[in-house]
C-alpha positions in Angstrom: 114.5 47.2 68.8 114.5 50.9 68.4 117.8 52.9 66.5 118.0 55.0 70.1 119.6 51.5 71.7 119.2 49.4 74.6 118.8 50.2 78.2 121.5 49.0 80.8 121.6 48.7 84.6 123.1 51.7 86.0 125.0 50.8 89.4 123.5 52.0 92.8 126.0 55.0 94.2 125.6 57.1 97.0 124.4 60.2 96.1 122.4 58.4 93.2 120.4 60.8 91.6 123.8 62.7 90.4 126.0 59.7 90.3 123.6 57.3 89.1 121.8 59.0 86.9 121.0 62.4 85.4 118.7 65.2 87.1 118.1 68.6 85.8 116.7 70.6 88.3 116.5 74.4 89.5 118.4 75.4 92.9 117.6 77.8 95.7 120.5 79.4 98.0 119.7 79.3 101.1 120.4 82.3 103.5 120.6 81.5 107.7 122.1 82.9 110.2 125.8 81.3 111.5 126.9 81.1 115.2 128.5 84.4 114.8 125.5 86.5 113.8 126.5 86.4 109.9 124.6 85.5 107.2 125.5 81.8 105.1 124.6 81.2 101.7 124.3 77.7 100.6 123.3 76.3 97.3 120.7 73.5 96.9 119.9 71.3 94.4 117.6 69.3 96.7 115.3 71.5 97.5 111.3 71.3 96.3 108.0 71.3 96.9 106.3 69.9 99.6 102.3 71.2 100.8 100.9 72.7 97.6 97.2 72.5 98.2 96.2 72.9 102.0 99.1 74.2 103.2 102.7 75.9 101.9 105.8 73.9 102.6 109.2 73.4 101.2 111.2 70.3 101.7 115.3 71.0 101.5 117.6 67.7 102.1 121.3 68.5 102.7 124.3 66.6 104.6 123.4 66.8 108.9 126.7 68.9 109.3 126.1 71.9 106.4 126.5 75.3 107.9 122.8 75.5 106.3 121.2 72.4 108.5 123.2 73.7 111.3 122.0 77.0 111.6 118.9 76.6 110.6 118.4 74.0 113.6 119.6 76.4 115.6 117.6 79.3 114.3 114.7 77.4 113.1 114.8 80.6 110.3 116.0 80.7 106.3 115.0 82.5 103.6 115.1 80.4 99.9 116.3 82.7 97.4 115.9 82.1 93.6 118.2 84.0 91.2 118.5 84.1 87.5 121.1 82.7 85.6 124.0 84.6 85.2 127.5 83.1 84.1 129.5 85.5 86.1 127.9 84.2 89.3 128.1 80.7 88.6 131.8 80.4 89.8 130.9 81.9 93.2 127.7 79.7 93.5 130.0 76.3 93.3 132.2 77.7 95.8 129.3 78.7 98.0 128.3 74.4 98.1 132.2 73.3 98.8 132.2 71.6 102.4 134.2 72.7 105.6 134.1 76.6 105.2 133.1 79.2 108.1 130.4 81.8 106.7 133.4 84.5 107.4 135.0 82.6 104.7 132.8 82.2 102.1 131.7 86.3 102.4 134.8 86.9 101.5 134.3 85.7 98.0 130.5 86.4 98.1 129.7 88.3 94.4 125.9 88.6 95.9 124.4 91.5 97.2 122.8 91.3 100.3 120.1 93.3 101.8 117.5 93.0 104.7 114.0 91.4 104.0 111.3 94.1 103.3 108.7 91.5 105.7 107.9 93.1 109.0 109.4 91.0 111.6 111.7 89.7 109.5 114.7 92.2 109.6 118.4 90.7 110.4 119.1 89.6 113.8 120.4 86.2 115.6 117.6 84.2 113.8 115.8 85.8 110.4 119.3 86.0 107.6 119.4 89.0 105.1 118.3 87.9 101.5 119.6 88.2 98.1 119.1 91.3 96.5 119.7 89.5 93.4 116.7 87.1 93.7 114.0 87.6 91.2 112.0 85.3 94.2 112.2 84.7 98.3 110.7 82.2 100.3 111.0 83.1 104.1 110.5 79.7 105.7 109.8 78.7 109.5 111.6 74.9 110.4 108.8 72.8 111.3 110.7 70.4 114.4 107.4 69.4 116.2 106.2 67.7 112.8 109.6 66.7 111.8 110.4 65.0 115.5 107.0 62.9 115.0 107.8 61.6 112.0 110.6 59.0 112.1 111.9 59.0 108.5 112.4 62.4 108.8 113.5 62.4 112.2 116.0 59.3 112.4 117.1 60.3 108.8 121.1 59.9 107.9 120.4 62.9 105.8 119.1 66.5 107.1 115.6 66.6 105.8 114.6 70.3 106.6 110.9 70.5 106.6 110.2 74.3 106.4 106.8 76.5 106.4 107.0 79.1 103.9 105.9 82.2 105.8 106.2 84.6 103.1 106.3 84.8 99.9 108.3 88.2 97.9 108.9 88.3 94.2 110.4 91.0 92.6 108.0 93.9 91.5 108.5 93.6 87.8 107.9 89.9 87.5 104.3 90.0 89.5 102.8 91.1 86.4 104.2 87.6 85.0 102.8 85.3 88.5 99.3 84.5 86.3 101.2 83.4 82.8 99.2 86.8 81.0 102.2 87.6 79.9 104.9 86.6 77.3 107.9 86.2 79.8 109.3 84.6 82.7 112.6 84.4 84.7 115.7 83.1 83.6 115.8 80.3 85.7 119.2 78.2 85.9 119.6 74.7 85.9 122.3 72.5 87.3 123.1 69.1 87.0 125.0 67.6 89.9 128.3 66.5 90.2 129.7 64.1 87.7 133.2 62.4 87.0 134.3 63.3 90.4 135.7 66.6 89.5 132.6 68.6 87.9 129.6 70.7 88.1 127.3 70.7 85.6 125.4 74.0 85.0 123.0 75.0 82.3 120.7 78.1 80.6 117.5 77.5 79.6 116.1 78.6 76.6 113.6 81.5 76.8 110.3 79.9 78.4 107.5 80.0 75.9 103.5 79.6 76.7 100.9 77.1 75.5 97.1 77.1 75.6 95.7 74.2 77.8 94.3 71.9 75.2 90.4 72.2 75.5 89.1 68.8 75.9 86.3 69.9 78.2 86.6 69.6 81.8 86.5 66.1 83.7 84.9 66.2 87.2 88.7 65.8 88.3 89.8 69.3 87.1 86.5 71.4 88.1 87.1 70.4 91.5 90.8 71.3 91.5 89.6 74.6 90.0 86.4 74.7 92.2 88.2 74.7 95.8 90.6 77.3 94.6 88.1 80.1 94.1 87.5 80.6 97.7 88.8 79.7 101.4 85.7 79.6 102.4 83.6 77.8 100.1 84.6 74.3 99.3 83.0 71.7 96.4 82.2 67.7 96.8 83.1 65.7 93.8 79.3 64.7 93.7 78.9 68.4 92.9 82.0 68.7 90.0 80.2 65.9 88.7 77.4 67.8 87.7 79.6 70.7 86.3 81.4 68.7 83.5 79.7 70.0 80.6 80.7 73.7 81.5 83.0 75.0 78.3 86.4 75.7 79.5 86.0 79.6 78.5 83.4 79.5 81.3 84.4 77.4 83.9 85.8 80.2 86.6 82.9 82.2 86.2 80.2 79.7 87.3 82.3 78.5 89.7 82.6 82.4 90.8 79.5 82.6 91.0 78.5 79.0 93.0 80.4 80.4 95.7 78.8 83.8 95.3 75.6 81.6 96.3 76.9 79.6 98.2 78.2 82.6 100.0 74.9 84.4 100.0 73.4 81.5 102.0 75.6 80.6 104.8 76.9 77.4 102.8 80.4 76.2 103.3 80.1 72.9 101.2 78.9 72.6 97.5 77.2 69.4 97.5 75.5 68.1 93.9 72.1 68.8 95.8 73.1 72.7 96.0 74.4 73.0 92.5 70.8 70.8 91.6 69.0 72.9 93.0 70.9 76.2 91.9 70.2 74.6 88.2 66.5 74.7 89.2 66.0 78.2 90.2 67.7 79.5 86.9 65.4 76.8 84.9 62.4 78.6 86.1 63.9 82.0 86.5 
């Protein structure tokens, strides 16, 4: 058996992937508007991805009875705001995710600068919250009830499972330079790690993020398509065709893809099927 030691069963608690185990994760706060026209922050460690491909979702799961679930199935408006890490703040953050307070409440403590959203259509009133002027990222999200209501383990869930659509995207001025990886730096995103021993939070700071190359091993059929139906809204490739595009060298992978669709484009094609990029090969054989 291996020097790092054996595994054991760890028991089943509520709240398991804190209390059962251990989960590193980043957090949003969550800005909605209360009952009194205020603005709530809540903290949320549940909070991720949902559509990444054909659509742009967000998936937050919290306790039916937050202010944050409340108002926000009220409202059916929220704004996800990402901050960096910053010790100072921390305090006020675990406060922010302590059950049973009024919004009036926890503004009285609030160490976060609020301001309106920039997004037209989105300024403060009874439904859109301000946002964190300290965010380095917001998402301004739309609840989604119709597809929640149709789908039962959402619907008939003991938990709040807030499926939003992220309407808009902002991110702080000087980090869009960073969105593409070009350069050397990115946010200092916090981490926490639940609750644990029934009387802590666990909060952490990452170490500077750091880049690597993706290692060229020549593209699979499986990645050109993934990059292939990103190049254009438009235009979209078969796997037939990415079959025929695996011996492109990485270095030049977007570019003939660019200029497929360019083609494709050209001549009133929406779909790239291996007979297109066949014949495509053919005219530049005997161009």
């Amino acid at each position: 058996m291996s020097d790092a030691g054996k595994f054991v069963s760890s028991p089943m608690r509520d709240n398991w992937y804190q209390r059962s185990s251990f989960l590193g994760s980043s957090f949003a706060l969550i800005t909605s508007v209360s009952e009194d026209g205020l603005t709530n922050i809540g903290p949320y460690q549940l909070s991720f991805p949902f559509e990444v491909n054909t659509g742009r979702s967000w998936m937050v799961i919290s306790r039916n009875t937050s202010n944050t679930a409340t108002n926000v199935w009220r409202t059916h408006k929220c704004a996800l705001n990402f901050i960096e890490y910053d010790r100072d703040k921390i305090d006020t953050i675990l406060k922010f995710g302590y059950p049973g307070q009024t919004t009036a409440e926890k503004m009285a403590y609030n160490t976060f600068e609020l301001m309106d959203s920039p997004t037209p259509g989105r300024e403060p009133d009874e439904r859109h919250p301000q946002i964190l002027a300290d965010a380095y990222q917001v998402y301004e999200c739309t609840l989604d009830v119709k597809r929640i209501e149709e789908n039962p383990i959402l619907r008939d869930s003991p938990s709040a499972h807030l499926l939003l659509n992220i309407d808009n995207i902002l991110v702080k001025e000087k980090w869009m330079a960073h969105i593409d990886g070009t350069k050397d730096s990115m946010p200092n995103i916090p981490l926490t790690y639940g609750f644990r021993g029934g009387a802590t939070f666990w909060f952490g700071e990452v170490q500077p993020a750091y880049k690597l190359p993706i290692p060229d091993m020549g593209p699979n059929h499986e990645l050109v398509h993934y990059e292939a139906n990103r190049m254009d809204e438009e235009v979209k490739f078969t796997w037939e065709a990415c079959k025929q595009l695996t011996g492109i060298p990485n270095a030049f992978l977007q570019n003939v893809l660019g200029g497929i669709v360019k083609q494709a484009k050209a001549r009133g094609i929406t779909e790239v099927d291996e007979d297109f990029v066949l014949a495509l090969n053919k005219e530049r054989e005997n161009s």
